[in-house]
C-alpha positions as CSV (number, residue, x, y, z in Angstrom):
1,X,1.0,-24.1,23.5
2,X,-1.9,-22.8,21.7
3,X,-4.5,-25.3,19.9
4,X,-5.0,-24.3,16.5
5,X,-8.7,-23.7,17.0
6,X,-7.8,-20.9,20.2
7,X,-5.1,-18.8,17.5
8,X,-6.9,-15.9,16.5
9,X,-8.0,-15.6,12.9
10,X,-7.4,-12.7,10.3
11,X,-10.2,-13.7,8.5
12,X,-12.8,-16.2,10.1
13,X,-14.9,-17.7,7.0
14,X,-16.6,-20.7,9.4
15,X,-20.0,-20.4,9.3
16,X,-20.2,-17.6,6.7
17,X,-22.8,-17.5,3.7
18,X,-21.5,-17.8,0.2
19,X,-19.3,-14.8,-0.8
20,X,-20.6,-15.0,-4.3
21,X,-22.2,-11.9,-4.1
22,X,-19.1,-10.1,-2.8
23,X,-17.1,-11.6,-5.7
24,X,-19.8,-10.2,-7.8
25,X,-19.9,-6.4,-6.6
26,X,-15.7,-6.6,-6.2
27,X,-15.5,-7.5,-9.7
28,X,-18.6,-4.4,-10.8
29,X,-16.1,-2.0,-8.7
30,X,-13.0,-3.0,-10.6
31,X,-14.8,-2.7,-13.8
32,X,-16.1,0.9,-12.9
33,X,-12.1,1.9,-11.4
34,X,-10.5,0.9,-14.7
35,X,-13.1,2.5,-17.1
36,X,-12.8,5.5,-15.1
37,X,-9.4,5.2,-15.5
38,X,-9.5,5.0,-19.2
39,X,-12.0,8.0,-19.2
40,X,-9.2,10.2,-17.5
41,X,-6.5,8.9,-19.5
42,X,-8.6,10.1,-22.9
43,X,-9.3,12.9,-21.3
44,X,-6.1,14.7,-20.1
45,X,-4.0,12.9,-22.7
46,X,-4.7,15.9,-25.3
């Protein structure tokens, strides 16, 4: 049987820097999809 520290892992955080900067540039992205959105929806809603 498998220890818990051999099971591979989806997503490995140990060790890893601070994703505040990711969470940052995520959230920037999101904002720029959904105005874009809202630009299109102006535009081709007549």
């Amino acid at each position: 049987m498998p220890q818990p520290d051999d099971v591979h892992r989806v997503l490995d955080t140990r060790g890893e820097e601070s994703f505040a900067a990711t969470y940052a540039a995520v959230l920037v992205v999101e904002a720029l999809v959904l105005a874009a959105l809202w630009l299109f929806s102006r535009h081709f809603s007549g």
